[in-house]
C-alpha positions as CSV (number, residue, x, y, z in Angstrom):
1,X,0.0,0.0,0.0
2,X,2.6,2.6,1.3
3,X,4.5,1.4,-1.8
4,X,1.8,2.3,-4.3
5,X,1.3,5.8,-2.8
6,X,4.7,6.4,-3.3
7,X,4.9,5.4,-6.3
8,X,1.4,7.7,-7.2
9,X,3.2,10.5,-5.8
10,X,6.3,10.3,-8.0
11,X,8.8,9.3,-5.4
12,X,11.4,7.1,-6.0
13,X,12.1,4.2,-4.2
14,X,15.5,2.8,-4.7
15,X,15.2,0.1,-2.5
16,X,11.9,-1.4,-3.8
17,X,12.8,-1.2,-7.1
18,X,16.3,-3.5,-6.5
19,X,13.8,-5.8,-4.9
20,X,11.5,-5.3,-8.3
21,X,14.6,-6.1,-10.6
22,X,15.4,-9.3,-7.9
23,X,12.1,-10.3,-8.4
24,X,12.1,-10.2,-12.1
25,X,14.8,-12.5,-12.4
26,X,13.3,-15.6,-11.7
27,X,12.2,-18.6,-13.5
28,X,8.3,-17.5,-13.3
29,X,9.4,-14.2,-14.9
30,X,11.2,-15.5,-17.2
31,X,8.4,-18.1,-18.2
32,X,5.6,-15.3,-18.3
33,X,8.1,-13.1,-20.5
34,X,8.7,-15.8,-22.9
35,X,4.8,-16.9,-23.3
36,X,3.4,-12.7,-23.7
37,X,6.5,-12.3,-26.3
38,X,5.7,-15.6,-27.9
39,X,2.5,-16.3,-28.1
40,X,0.9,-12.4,-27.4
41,X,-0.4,-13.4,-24.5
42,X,-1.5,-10.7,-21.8
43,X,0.3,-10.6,-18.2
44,X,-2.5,-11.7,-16.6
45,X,-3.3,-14.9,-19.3
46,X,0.1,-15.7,-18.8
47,X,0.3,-16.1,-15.5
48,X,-3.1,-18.3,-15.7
49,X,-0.6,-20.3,-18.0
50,X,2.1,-20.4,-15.1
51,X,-0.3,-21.6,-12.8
52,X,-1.6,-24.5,-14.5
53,X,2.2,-25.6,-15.7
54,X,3.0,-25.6,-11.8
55,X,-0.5,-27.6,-11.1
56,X,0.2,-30.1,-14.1
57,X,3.7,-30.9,-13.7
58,X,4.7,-29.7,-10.7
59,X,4.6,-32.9,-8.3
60,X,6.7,-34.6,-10.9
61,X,9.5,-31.5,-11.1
62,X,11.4,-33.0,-7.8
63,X,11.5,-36.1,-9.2
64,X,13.3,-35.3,-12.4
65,X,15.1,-32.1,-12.1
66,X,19.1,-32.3,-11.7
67,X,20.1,-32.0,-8.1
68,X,22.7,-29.3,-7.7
69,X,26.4,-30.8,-6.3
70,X,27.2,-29.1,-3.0
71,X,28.9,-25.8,-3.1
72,X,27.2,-24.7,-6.0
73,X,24.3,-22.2,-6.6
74,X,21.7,-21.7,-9.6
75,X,20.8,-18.3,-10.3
76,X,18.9,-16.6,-13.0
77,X,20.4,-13.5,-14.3
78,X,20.4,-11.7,-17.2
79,X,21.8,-12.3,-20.5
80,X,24.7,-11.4,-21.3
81,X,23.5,-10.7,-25.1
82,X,21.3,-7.7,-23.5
83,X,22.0,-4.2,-24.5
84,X,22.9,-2.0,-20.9
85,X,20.3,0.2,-20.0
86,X,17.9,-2.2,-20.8
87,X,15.0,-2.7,-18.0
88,X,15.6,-5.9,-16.6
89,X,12.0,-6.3,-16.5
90,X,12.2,-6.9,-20.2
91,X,15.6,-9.0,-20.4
92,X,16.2,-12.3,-21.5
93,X,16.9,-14.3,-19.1
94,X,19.5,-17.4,-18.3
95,X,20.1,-19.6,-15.8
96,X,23.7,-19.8,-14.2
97,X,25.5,-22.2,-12.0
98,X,28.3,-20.8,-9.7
99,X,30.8,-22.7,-7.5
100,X,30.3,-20.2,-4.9
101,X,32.5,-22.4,-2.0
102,X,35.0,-24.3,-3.6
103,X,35.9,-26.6,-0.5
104,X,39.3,-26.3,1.4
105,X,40.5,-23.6,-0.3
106,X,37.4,-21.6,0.8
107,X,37.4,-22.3,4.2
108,X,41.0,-21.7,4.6
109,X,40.6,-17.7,2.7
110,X,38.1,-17.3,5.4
111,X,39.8,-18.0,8.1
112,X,43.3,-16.6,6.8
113,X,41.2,-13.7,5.5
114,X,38.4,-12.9,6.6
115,X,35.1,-12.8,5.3
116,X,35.4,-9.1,3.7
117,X,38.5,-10.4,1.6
118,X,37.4,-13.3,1.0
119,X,34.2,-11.5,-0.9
120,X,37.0,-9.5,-2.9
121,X,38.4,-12.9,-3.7
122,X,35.5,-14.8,-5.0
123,X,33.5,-11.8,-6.8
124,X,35.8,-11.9,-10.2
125,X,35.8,-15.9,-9.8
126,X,31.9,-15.8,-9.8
127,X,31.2,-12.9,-12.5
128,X,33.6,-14.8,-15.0
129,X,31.8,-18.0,-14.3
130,X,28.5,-16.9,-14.7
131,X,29.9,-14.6,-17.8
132,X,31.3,-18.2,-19.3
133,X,27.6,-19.2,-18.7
134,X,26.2,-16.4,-21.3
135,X,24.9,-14.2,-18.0
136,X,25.5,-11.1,-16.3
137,X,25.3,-10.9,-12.6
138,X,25.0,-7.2,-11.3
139,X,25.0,-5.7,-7.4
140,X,22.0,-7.0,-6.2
141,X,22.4,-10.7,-7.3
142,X,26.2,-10.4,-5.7
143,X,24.6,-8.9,-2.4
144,X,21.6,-10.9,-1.6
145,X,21.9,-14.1,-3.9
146,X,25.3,-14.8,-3.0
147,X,26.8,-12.9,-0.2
148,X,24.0,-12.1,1.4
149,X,25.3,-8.6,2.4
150,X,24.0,-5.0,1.4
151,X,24.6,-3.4,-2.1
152,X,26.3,-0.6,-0.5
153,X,29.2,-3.5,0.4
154,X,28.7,-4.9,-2.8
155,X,29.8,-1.8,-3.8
156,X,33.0,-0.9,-1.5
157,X,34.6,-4.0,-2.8
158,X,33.9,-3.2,-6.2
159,X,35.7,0.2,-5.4
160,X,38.4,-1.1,-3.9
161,X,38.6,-4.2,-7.0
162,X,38.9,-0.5,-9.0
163,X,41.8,0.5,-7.1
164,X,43.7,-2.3,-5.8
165,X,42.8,-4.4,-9.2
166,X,42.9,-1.7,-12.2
167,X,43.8,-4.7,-14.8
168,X,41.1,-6.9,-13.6
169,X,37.9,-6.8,-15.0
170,X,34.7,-7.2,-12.8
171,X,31.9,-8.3,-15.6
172,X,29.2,-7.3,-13.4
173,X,26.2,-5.9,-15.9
174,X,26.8,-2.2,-14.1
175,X,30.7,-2.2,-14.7
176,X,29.9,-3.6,-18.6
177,X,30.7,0.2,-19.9
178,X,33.7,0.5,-17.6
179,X,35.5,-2.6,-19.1
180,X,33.9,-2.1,-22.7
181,X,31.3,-4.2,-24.4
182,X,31.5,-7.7,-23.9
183,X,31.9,-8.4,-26.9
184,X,35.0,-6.4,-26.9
185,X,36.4,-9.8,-24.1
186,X,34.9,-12.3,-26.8
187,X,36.8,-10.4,-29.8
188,X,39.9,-10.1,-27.2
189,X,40.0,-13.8,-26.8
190,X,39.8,-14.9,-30.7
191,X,42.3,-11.9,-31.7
192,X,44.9,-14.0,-29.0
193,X,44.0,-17.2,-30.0
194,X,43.8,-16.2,-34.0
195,X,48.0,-15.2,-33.2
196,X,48.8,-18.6,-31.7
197,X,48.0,-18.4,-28.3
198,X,46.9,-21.4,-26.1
199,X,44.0,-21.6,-23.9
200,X,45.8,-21.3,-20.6
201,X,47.8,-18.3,-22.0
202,X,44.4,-16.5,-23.0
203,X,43.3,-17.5,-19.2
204,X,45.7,-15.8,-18.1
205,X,45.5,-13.0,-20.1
206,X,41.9,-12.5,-19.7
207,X,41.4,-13.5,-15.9
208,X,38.9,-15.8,-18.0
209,X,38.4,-19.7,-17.0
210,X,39.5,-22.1,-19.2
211,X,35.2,-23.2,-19.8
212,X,34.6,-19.3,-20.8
213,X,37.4,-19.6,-23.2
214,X,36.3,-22.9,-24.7
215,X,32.4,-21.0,-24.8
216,X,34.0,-18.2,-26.9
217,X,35.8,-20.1,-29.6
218,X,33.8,-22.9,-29.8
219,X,30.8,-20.5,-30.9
220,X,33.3,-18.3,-32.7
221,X,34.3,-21.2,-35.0
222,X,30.6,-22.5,-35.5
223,X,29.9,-19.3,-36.7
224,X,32.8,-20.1,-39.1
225,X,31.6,-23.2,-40.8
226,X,28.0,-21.4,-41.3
227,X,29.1,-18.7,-43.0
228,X,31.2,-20.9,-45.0
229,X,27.9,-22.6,-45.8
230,X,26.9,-19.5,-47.2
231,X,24.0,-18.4,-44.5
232,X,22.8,-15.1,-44.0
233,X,24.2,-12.9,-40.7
234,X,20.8,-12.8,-39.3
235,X,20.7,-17.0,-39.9
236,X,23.5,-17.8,-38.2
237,X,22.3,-15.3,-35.3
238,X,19.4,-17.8,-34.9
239,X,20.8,-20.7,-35.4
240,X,23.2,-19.8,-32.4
241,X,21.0,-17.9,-30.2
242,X,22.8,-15.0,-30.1
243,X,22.7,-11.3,-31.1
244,X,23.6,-10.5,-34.9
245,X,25.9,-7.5,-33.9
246,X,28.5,-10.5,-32.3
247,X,27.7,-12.5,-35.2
248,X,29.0,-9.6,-37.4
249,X,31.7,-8.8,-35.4
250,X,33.2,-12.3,-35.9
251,X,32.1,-12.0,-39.4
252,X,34.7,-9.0,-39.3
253,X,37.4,-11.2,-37.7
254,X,36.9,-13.7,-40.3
255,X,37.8,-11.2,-43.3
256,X,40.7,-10.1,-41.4
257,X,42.0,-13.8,-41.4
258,X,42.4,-13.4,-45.4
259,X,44.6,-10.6,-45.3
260,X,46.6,-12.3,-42.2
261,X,48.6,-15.3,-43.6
262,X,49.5,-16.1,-39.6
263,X,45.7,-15.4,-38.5
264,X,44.4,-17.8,-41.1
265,X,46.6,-20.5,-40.1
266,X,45.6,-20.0,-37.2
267,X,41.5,-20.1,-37.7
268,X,42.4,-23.2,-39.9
269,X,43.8,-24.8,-36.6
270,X,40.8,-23.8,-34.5
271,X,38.6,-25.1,-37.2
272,X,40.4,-28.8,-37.1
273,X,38.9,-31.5,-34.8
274,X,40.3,-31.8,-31.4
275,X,41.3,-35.8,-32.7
276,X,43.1,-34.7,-35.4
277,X,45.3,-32.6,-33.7
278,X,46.0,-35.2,-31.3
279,X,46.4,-37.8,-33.7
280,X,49.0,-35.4,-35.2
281,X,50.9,-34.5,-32.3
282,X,51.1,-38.4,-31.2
283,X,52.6,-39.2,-34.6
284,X,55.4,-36.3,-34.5
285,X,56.0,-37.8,-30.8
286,X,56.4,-41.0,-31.8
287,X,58.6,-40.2,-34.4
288,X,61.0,-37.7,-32.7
C-alpha cells in the first residue's frame, strides 16, 4: 500500500525497485516473459498459463530435475546478449550455475582472511563463471543471492577491486561500460587465440576460466563453418542464439584472417577437430 502511494506520488524508491529487478529474475518471470513475447499473450493470461504448468507438472518436477552438487548455486540473471540500459524487467533471461564455496581452499581464505577479503576474492571468480555461462550478474544478485550482504558492500569492494585491481575486469552488468562491451572480451580472446596463443595463455591474459574460453571459440568457430555454408548474418544469429551484432563482429574477424597469412593458419587450426590434432601431435612424438 505505502509502496503504491509512493509510487502515485512520484517518489522514488531505490530500495523497492532493486527488490523489483530481484524479483524479475526468476524462473516465473522468465516463463511469463517468454509466453506474452511468444505467443501475445497478456500478463494476466500468462500467468493463468504459469499456474496450470506448476499444477500439471509440478509434483513430478522433484523427481526429475538435476540436483545441484554441494557448493554450488543456480541463479537466473540476465543475459549477457542484453544491451545495458535495458529494464531488466524486459531481459532475456538465463540460468547460471556458480561454485560459490570451492571446498578447502574456501574455508581456509576465510579463516586466513576474513570474510570481507574473501568476498573480494571470490567476486571476479563468480562474475567470469556466470559470464562463461552467457549471463551477467550485477549488485544486487552479488549482495543478496550470493553474499547475502547489502549493495552498498557490494559496492566498496567493487571500489576497492577499482583501485587495488585496475587490470582486472569485474563483468558485473553495471561495470559492462567500464571494461567495454563484452563483446569487446569475446573479440579479445579470438584476436589472441587467432596469433597462436593457447588456452591457458588466454586464461591468463583474460582472468577468463578455461570453460569461458572454450564457450567463446567454440561459438566463434561455429559461426565459421556457417558462414562458410553461405548463410545469412541474421541465420546464423538464430541458429546460435545469439545477437547478430557479435555475429558480425566475428564476421569482421573472419575477413581479417584473409589478409593475415598467420591469422588464417591460425583459424584453420581452430577449425580442425580436437582428434586430429592429437592424432598429429602423437605421430610427431612417436617419431622424434
Amino acid at each position: 500500500m505505502l509502496l503504491r502511494e509512493v509510487r502515485q506520488l512520484g517518489i522514488r524508491n531505490k530500495k523497492a525497485e532493486e527488490f523489483q529487478r530481484l524479483e524479475a529474475k526468476t524462473l516465473d518471470s522468465q516463463f511469463r516473459n517468454e509466453v506474452m513475447e511468444g505467443l501475445g499473450c497478456s500478463r494476466f493470461e500468462a500467468e493463468a498459463i504459469l499456474g496450470v504448468v506448476k499444477e500439471t507438472y509440478g509434483p513430478y518436477m522433484g523427481q526429475t530435475a538435476k540436483k545441484v552438487q554441494p557448493g554450488y548455486l543456480s541463479l537466473v540473471c540476465v543475459d549477457s546478449n542484453e544491451p545495458a540500459g535495458k529494464p531488466v524487467a524486459e531481459c532475456q533471461m538465463c540460468s547460471v550455475l556458480l561454485h560459490v564455496h570451492r571446498g578447502a581452499a574456501d574455508d581456509r581464505l576465510l579463516r586466513e582472511c576474513g570474510p570481507t577479503q574473501f568476498r573480494r576474492e571470490r567476486i571476479v571468480d563468480l562474475c567470469q563463471e556466470a559470464l562463461s555461462q552467457s549471463g551477467l550478474l550485477t549488485r544486487e544478485d552479488l549482495a543478496y543471492r550470493v553474499f547475502f550482504v547489502t549493495p552498498r558492500t557490494i559496492s566498496r569492494d567493487l571500489a576497492w577491486l577499482r583501485e587495488n585491481k585496475p587490470d582486472t575486469p569485474v563483468p558485473i552488468r553495471s561495470n559492462v561500460h567500464d571494461i567495454g562491451p563484452v563483446l569487446t572480451h569475446r573479440e579479445q580472446i579470438i584476436e589472441h587465440a587467432l596469433t597462436g596463443k593457447t588456452t591457458s595463455e588466454i586464461c591468463q591474459i583474460m582472468n577468463h576460466s578455461k570453460e569461458a574460453v572454450a564457450n567463446y571459440l567454440g561459438t566463434f568457430t561455429r559461426c565459421v563453418f556457417l558462414h562458410r555454408q553461405g548463410m545469412h548474418p541474421s541465420q546464423i544469429a538464430y541458429l546460435l542464439g545469439h545477437g547478430r551484432s557479435l555475429i558480425e563482429s566475428y564476421l569482421q574477424i573472419i575477413d581479417s584472417c584473409k589478409l593475415d597469412k598467420n591469422k588464417s593458419f591460425h583459424l584453420e587450426e581452430l577449425l580442425r577437430p580436437t582428434t586430429a590434432k592429437e592424432d598429429e601431435k602423437k605421430a610427431v612424438t612417436e617419431v622424434a
